[in-house]
N, C-alpha and C positions, 0 to 999 in steps of 0.2 A: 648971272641971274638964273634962276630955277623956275623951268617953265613947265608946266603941266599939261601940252598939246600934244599930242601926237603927231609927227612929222608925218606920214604916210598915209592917215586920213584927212588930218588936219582937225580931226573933233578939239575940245577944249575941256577940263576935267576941273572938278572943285579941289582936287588933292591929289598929291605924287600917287599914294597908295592905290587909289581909283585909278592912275595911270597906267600905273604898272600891271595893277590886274586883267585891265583892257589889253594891256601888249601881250599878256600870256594868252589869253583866253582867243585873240583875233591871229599872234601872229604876225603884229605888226611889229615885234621889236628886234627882228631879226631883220626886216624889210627897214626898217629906220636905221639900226646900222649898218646895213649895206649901202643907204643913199647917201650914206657918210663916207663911206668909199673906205680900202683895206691901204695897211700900211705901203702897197707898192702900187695902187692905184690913184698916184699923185698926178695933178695935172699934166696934160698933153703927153701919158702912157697909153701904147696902142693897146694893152688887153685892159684896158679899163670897161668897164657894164656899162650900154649907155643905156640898157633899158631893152634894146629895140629888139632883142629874141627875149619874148615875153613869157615862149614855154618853155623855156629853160630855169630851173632855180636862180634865185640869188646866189652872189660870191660870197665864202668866208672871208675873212677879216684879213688876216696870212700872219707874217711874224717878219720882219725887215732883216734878221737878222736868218734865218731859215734863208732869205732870198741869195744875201748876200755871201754866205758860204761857202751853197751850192756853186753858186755862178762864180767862182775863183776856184772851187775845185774841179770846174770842165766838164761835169760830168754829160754835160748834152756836147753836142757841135760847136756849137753856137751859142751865141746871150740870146738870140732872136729863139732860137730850138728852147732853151732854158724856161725861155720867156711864156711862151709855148706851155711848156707841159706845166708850169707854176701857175699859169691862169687855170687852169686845167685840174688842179690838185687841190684848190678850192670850192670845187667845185660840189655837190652829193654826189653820192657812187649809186647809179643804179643799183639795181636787183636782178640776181644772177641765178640761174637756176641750170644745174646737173643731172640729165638723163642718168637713170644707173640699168646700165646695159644690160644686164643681167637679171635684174626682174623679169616677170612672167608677161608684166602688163609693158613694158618700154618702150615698140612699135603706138600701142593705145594713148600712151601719156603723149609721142610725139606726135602725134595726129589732135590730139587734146588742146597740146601748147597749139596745133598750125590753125584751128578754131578762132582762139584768141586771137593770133594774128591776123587773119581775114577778120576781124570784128565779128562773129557770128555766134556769141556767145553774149548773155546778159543786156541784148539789145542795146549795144553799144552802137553808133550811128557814125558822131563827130570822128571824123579821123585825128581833130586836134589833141585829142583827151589821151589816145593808143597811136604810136607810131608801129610798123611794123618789125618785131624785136628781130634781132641780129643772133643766128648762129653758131657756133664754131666747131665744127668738126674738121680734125686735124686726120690726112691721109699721106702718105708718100706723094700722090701726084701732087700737091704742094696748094691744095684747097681748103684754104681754112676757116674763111668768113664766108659762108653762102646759104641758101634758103634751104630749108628741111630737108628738100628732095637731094643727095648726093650720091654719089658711087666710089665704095671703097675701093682702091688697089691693093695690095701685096696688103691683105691685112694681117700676115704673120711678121709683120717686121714695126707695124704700127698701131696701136691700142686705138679702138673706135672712142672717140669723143665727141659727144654733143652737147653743146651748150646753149642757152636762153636768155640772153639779155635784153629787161624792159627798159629803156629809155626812162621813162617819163614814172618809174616806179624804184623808191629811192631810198634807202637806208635812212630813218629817222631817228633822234636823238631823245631822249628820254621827256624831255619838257614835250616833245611835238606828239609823244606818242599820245599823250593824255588830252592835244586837240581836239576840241567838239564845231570845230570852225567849219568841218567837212569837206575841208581844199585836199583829203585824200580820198574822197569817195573814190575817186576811178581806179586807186589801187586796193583798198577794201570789197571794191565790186569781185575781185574774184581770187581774194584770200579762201573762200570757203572751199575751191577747186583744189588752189596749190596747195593748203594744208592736209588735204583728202589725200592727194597726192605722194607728200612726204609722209603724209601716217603710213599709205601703201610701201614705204621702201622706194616708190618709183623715181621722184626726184630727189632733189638736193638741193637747199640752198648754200652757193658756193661762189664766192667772186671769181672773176674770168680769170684772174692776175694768180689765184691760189692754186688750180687746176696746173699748171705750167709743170712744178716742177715733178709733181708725179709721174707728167707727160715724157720730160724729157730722162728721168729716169729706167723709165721703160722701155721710149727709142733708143738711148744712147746704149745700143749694144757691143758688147765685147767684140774683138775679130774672130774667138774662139766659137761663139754663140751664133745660130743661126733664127732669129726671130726670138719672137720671147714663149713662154710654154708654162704650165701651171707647174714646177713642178722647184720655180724660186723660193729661195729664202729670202725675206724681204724683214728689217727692222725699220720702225720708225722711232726715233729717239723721242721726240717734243713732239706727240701725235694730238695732244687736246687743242680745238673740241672734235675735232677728227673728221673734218670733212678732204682732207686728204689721205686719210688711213681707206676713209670708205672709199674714194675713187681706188684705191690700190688693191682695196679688195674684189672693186667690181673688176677690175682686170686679170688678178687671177681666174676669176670666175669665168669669163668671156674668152679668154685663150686655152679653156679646157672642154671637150667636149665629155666627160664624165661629171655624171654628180656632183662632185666634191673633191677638186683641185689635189694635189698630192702636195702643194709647196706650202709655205708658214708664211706667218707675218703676226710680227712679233710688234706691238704698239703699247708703248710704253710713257707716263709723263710723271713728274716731280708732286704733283699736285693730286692730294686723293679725291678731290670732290670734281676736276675735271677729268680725270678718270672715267670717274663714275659715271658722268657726263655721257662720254664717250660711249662706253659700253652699253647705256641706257640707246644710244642714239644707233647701236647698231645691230638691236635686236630687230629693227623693220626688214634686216635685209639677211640671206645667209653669209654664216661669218665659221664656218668650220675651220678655217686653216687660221683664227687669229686665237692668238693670247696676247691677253691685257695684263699688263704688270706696273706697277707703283714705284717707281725708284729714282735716284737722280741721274742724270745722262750721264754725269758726268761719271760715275760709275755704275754703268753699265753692266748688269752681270753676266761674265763669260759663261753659259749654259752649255753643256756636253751630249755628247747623246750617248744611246742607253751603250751600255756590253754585258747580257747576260753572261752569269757565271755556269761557265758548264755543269751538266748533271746538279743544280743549287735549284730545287724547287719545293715548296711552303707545303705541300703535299699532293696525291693522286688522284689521277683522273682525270678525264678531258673539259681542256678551259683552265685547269688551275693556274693561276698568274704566278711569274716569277717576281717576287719579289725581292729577293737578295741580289742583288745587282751591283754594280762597281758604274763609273761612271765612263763612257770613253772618252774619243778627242772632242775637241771644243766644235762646237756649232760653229761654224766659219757661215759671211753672210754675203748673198750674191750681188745682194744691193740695199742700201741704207740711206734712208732718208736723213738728212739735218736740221730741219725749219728750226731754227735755235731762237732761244727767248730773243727780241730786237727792241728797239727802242718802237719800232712802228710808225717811224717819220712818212715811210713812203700811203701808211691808211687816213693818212687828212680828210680825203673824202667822207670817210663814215664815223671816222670820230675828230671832230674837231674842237676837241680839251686840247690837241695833241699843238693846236698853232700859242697858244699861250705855255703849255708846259713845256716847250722843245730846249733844250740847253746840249750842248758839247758835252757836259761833265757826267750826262748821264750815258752816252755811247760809250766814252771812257769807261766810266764804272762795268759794263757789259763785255768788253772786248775779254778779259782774261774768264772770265766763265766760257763764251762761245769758242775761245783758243781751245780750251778744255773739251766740250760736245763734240770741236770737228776731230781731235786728236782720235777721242775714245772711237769713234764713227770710222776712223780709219783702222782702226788695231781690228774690228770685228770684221773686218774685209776680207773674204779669200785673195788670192794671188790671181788677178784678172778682173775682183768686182768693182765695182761703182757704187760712190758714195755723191748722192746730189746737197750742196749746199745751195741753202737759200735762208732769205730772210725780208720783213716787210720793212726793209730802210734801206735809204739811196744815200747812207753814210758810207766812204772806202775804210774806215775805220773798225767798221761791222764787216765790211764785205772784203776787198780785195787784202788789206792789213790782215786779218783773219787767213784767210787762205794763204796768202800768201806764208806769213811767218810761221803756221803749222808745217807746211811741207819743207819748210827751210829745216825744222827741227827731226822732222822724220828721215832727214837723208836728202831730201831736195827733188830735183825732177828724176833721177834714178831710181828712185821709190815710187813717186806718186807722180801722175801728170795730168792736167785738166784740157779735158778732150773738150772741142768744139763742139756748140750746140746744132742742133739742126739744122741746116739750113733750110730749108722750107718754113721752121718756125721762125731766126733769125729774121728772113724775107719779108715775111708777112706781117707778124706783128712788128719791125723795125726795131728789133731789139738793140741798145746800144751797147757798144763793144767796152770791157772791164780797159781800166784803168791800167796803163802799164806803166807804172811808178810814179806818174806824175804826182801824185797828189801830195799836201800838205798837212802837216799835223797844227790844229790849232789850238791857242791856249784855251784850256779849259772854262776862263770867263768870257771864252768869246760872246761878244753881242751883248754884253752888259758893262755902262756906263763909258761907251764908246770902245771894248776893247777889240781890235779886229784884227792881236798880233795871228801870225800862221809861220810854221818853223819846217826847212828842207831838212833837216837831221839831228837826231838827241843832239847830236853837242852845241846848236843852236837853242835848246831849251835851257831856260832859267835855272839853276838849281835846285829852287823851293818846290817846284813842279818836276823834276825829275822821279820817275818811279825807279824801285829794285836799290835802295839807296839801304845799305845791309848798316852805318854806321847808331850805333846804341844811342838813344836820347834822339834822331830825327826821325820825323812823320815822312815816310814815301810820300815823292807826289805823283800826280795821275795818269803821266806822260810814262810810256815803257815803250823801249826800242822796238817791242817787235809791232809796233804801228806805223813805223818806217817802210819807207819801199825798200827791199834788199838791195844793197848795194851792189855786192859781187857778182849775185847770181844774173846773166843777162839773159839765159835758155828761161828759166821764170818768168824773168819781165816780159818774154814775150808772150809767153804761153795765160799771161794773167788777162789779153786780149781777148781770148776763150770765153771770159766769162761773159755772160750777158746783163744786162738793166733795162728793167722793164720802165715806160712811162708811158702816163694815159696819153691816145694818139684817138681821139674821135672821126678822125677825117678818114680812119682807114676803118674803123670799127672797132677798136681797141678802148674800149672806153671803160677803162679799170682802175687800180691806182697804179703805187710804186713798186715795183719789187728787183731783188738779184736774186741771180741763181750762176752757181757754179757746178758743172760736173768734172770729177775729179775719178783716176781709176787708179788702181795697186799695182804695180809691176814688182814690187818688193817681194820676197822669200824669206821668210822667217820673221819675229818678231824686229818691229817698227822702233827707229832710233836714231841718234844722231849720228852720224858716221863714225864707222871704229868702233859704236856703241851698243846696248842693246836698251830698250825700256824696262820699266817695272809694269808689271800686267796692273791694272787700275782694276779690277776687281778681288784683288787680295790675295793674286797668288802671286808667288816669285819664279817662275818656268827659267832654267835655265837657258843660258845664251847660248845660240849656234857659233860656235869657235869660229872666229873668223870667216864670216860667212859674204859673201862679196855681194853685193848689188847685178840683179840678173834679168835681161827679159824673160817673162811668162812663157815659156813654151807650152804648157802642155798641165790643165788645171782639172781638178773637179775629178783625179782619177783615182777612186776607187779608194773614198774618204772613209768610210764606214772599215774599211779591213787595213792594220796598221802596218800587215805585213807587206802592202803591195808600194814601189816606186809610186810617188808620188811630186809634190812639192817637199822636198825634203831637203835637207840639208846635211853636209859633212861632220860627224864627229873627230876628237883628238885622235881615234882608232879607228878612222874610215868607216865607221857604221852610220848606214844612214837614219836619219832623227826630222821630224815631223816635227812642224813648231807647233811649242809645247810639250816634248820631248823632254826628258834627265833621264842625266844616268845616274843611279845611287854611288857613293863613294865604297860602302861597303861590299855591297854583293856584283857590281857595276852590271846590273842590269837595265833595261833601258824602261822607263817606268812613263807612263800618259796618266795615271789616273791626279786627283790635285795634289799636289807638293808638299807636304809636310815638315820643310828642312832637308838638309841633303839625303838624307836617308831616307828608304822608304818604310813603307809602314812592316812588313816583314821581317827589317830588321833595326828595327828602334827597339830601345829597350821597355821603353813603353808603349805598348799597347793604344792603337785607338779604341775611341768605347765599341767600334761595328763589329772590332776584332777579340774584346773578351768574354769569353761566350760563356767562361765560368763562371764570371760576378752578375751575368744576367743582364747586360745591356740591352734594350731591345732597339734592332736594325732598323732604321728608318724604312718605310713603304714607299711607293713610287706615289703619285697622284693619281696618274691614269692606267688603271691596270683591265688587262685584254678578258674578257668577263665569261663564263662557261656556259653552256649552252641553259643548262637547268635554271641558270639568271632572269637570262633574259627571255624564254620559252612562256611564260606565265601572261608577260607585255605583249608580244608578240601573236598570240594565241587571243587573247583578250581584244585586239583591232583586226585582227583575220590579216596579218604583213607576212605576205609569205619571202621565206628568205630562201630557196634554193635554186639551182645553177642559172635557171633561167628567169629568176627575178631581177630588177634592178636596182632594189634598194642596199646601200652601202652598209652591207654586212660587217667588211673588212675594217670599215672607220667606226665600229661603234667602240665606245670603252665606259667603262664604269667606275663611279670615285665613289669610293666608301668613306663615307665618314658614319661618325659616332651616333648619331641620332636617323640615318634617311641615306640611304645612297641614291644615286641622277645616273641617269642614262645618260650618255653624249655623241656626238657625231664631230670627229673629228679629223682632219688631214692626215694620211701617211707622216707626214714630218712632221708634227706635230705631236703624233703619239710615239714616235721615236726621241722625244728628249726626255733627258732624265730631272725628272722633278718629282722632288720629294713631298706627301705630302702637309709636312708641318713647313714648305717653305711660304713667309708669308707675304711678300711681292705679289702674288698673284692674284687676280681681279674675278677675271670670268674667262673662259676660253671655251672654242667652238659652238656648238650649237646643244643646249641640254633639251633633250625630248619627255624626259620625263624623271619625275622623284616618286621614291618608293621608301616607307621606316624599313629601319633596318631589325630585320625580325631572322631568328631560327629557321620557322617557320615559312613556309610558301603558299601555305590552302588557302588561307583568306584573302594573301592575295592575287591569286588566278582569278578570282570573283572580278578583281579590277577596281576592287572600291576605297583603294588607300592608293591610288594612282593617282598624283598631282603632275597634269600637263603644264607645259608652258608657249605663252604666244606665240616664241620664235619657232616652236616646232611643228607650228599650222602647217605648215607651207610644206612638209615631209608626210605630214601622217595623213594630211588631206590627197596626197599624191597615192601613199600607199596604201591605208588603210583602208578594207575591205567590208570590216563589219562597224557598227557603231558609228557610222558617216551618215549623213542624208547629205543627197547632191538637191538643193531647191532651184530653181530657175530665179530670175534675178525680184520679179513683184513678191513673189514668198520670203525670198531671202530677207528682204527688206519687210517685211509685215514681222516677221520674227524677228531681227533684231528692235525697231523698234518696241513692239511688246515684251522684248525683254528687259531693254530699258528702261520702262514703265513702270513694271514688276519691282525693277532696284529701285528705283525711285519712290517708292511707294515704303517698301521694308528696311531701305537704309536710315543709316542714324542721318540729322541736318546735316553735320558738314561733309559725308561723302555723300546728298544731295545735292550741296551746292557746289562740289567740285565736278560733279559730273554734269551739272549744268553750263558750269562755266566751260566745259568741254565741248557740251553738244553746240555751243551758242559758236561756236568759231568754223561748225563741220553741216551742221544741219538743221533743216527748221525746225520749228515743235514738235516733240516726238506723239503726240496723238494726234494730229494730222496725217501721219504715218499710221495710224493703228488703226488695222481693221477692224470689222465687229468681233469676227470672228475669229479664235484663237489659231493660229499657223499650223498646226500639226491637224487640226480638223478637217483639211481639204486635201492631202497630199493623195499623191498617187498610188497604184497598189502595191508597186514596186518599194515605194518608199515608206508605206504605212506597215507595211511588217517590220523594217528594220525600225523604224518609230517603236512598235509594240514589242520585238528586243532589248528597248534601251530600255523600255519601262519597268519590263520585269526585273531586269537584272541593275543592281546600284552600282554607282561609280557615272564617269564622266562621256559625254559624246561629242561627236565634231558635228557642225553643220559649217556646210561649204556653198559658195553659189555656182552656180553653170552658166560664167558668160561666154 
């Protein structure tokens, strides 16, 4: 019978239609099927809702077959532990918010959040409405969950973390966002702070659970390594939407006491709109040491750095860039992130599409792509670095299956071995310890129409589901051996203990969702392989194999990479000559050749010519990207803001460089290693990198613009030119500051077309009240001081663009 009441008020309705509109509009139909109780909240279950924590959300629904899985693959202690974190994983995921240390304001933002928490903000009264948020700053002394006020130990060995989590302020789902029911006023009450906030760079919204593995990438330091220092090489393979790229860059930032870090960090993803994403999201903060590149993980591209060709320069004079360059050895990487695409079983909490779409056959489908991410993530590793896997699913299929059968393929623990996690972190948050072979492969229909088979080894699998099945006329099925626990290897099985698994644990403060994470480091020399064997480099080159090169511990890494002729990591040639991986010897001239491979021969002596090399048909040489810019360049910019650059200045002279292109060249500020790699610039991978200060056309000529008035700034380069720049600034005090932009905003508002009115409104309406409540009578530049009314009366005369900055 089809009833048209509402369970949860109990109103009565003329029509389903009127029904349902009432359940979107109040909110009640998410509360009527939860009184309906979720597939494992069957009678006389202890984590059943009886209601009586009322400020807590409602449960999801769950999935029986999700329950049932888990709880036969072990992965908690216990069914009661299981039972536990699955009542738990129903649950909303708070709202998690990341200091970034490294802004100017991050003391101000944390004294902001501790506001909120004392209620002393937006006359907040009820304590029931705000509990006091939780948190997390990670130290050596082994304090991780406590109130703002902390004291760091040995903070070169540990990255300062602080984190904010609201309780009672909750990830909402696209139907909820469009609620006008007002059951989120108390966390709309101070959206307008934290988005101020993020506009500034200063936070992050970031869950607790995603912070982890940046963390433990940066503690888990080599034996060779004494703390961590600006001065790594860091990639991230799968960085979008990159709120781990940005912790990783606030950490370069934070462990250097110079401007602008000397290390890289390379952030890369598949997808060009969340790219874009990314790079959009990290112009609030400085980002000199990053390049954004477009590609698939799974290839990777090996990037070289530079080796000027002696006495090879495009012409005279001081500054002129070298241009004709050859490529050197490969960028080896200190440390490499993996967050690999997952099924995302462990984010129930904040997306709950995920308890009705959950099936087995989609992990399956996943596991040979993420075999592929960790492989690649391992080859770009020096001899000593750490690559952090992780992923948002508490499947061993994605996780331990993954890890494990890649290192089985590289050589085994000989090669690669996964170091234990912190222990302070382990501790604290109660991470559960990886799976050592236990676990079971199931059929791909598991959980549909009663199937709940689960297999201890392929040769227990069916035939029609067996994958790698090479016979002509059958379809592979979804099952592939390397999902198995390794049989042979036992030093493995132990070592797969290492890994950790995150579940949300509220009682201790951990109230996040699901996640793994495994750290894993290189002990291998030379190119990655099956024993006996060598790989094929996955970004297209074929680098000859170290002849019989034996499996070795790391002695002694990181020496003296840039010059080919010193001892290094190296390995034995057929003739004792020692060979750098990525080394050949040509067959013909048998010289020892690094630059990329061409066939056995080198390009010297092929019979054909590459185009860089025939300089009678007129080839023209490829240019670098970033080339080192002459004084006369940039003297016009410089000269134009009053930025004095000599001995005793601090502004980073040494990292500017200049990219020419065809219509306008950009100013940039970029890392030491960063402007050391060689990049071409017709390569088209590349997104945005470092920080661009400024664009100029690209003219002959230089008189017009000394003037300054074809000088296009950009937002991220506030934060440099407001520091340096001398002339062209007015510093206001913080009531002017604010009368001027408001009236500036007035002014757009006024001469804009409708729709960048109405986008700038929909702007202001999330940051700040009506902007003519803000607006004095009188125009901002009318009262200023005398000091600042000359430099006003310079900007006037002369065209082109000025800063205004405030003085808090």
């Amino acid at each position: 019978m089809k009833t048209t009441m509402c369970i949860a008020c109990g109103q009565d309705f003329a029509s389903r239609n009127k029904l349902f509109k009432h359940l979107n509009d109040s909110g009640h139909g998410v509360a009527s099927r939860n009184d309906k109780g979720g597939d494992i909240n069957k009678e006389g279950d202890d984590d059943a809702d009886d209601g009586s924590d009322t400020n807590r959300p409602q449960l999801s629904k769950g999935n029986d077959a999700y329950y049932e899985y888990y709880l036969r693959q072990k992965i908690c202690e216990n069914e009661q532990a299981w039972k536990e974190a699955y009542h738990e994983l129903r649950r909303p995921l708070p709202v998690a918010y990341r200091i970034h240390e490294s802004s100017s304001i991050s003391e101000f933002s944390a004294q902001l959040l501790a506001l909120i928490e004392k209620q002393e903000l937006c006359g907040v009264k009820d304590e029931d409405k705000l509990i006091s948020p939780e948190t997390m700053p990670v130290a050596e002394n082994q304090k991780i969950f406590q109130q703002w006020s902390f004291n760091m130990e040995n903070k070169d060995s540990v990255p300062k973390l602080r984190m904010t989590i609201t309780p009672h302020f909750h990830h909402r789902s696209k139907s909820s966002r469009n609620n006008k029911s007002g059951q989120d006023d108390q966390s709309d009450m101070y959206s307008p702070i934290l988005h101020a906030l993020q506009e500034l760079g200063a936070i992050h919204r970031q869950e607790l659970v995603s912070a982890i593995p940046p963390l433990v990438l940066w503690a888990a330091c080599s034996k060779e390594e004494t703390g961590i220092n600006d001065g790594l090489i860091v990639a991230d393979l799968c960085a979008a939407p990159g709120s781990k790229s940005l912790q990783m860059l606030d950490m370069l930032y934070t462990s250097t006491e110079n401007n602008v870090p000397s290390g890289l960090l390379v952030v890369n993803d598949s997808d060009r709109n969340r790219i874009v994403t990314l790079c959009q999201r990290s112009r609030h903060v400085p980002r000199a040491p990053m390049l954004a590149i477009n590609m698939d993980a799974r290839y990777f591209p090996g990037m070289r750095r530079r080796v000027n060709r002696s006495g090879s320069k495009t012409g005279e004079g001081d500054g002129v860039a070298n241009v004709r360059e050859k490529s050197g050895y490969k960028q080896k990487y200190d440390k490499v992130l993996c967050d690999v695409p997952c099924t995302g079983d462990g984010t129930t909490r904040k997306n709950k599409q995920i308890w009705n779409a959950w099936s087995i056959a989609h992990s399956m489908s996943l596991h040979r792509l993420q075999r592929k991410i960790l492989r690649r993530a391992m080859e770009l590793l020096r001899p000593g670095g750490m690559v952090v896997y992780s992923t948002c699913s508490l499947n061993p299929l994605e996780d331990e299956a993954v890890v494990a059968s890649v290192i089985g393929d590289v050589g085994g623990v000989n090669a690669m071995e996964i170091v234990p996690l912190p222990d302070w972190l382990v501790r604290k948050c109660r991470a559960l310890n990886g799976l050592n072979g236990s676990w079971h492969v199931p059929n791909p229909n598991f959980g549909k129409k009663g199937m709940n088979d689960m297999y201890q080894s392929f040769q227990d699998v069916p035939i029609e589901h067996q994958g790698g099945v090479k016979d002509k006329g059958k379809k592979g099925g979804q099952i592939n051996p390397s999902m198995f626990p390794p049989e042979k290897d036992s030093e493995l099985l132990k070592q797969l203990t290492n890994c950790g698994r995150f579940v949300p644990q509220p009682s201790i403060g951990f109230d996040s969702g699901g996640f793994f994470v495994a750290c894993i480091r290189r002990l291998h020399v030379g190119e990655l392989g099956p024993k006996g064997k060598t790989s094929q480099s996955t970004s297209g080159e074929s680098d000859m194999a170290l002849a019989e090169e034996p499996m070795q511990e790391i002695t002694a890494t990181r020496n003296n990479e840039d010059n080919p002729n010193e001892a290094g990591d190296h390995g034995p040639s057929a003739d004792g000559r020692c060979l750098r991986e990525g080394d050949w010897i040509c067959v013909s001239c048998k010289e020892i050749n690094f630059a990329r491979r061409g066939g056995s021969k080198c390009f010297g002596c092929k019979a054909r010519k590459p185009h860089s090399l025939q300089k009678d048909k007129g080839y023209k040489i490829q240019e670098p990207l970033l080339v080192k810019p002459g004084k006369s360049e940039l003297e016009p910019f410089f000269e134009f803001f009053g930025i004095h650059t000599g001995l005793r200045s601090s502004f980073p002279l040494n990292n500017v460089r200049l990219i020419r292109r065809a219509k306008e060249h950009a100013i940039v500020v970029v890392s030491e290693a960063l402007s050391k790699l060689s990049i071409s610039k017709s390569w088209s991978p590349v997104r945005e990198l470092g920080i661009t200060l400024a664009a100029f056309p690209n003219n002959e000529s230089h008189e017009h613009i000394a003037q300054g008035c074809e000088f296009r700034l950009f937002d991220e380069s506030l934060s440099i030119l407001a520091r340096y720049a001398t002339r062209r600034h007015l510093k206001l005090h913080p009531v002017p500051f604010q009368n001027a932009l408001a009236q500036s905003v007035r002014l757009l508002l006024e001469s804009s077309s409708p729709a960048e009115v109405e986008r700038v409104k929909a702007t202001l309406d999330r940051s700040v009240p009506a902007v003519s409540s803000l607006c004095q009578r009188d125009m901002w530049y009318d009262s200023l001081p005398d000091s600042m009314a000359s430099i006003w009366a310079q900007c006037k005369a002369s065209p082109g663009c000025f800063i205004v900055s405030c003085e808090c």
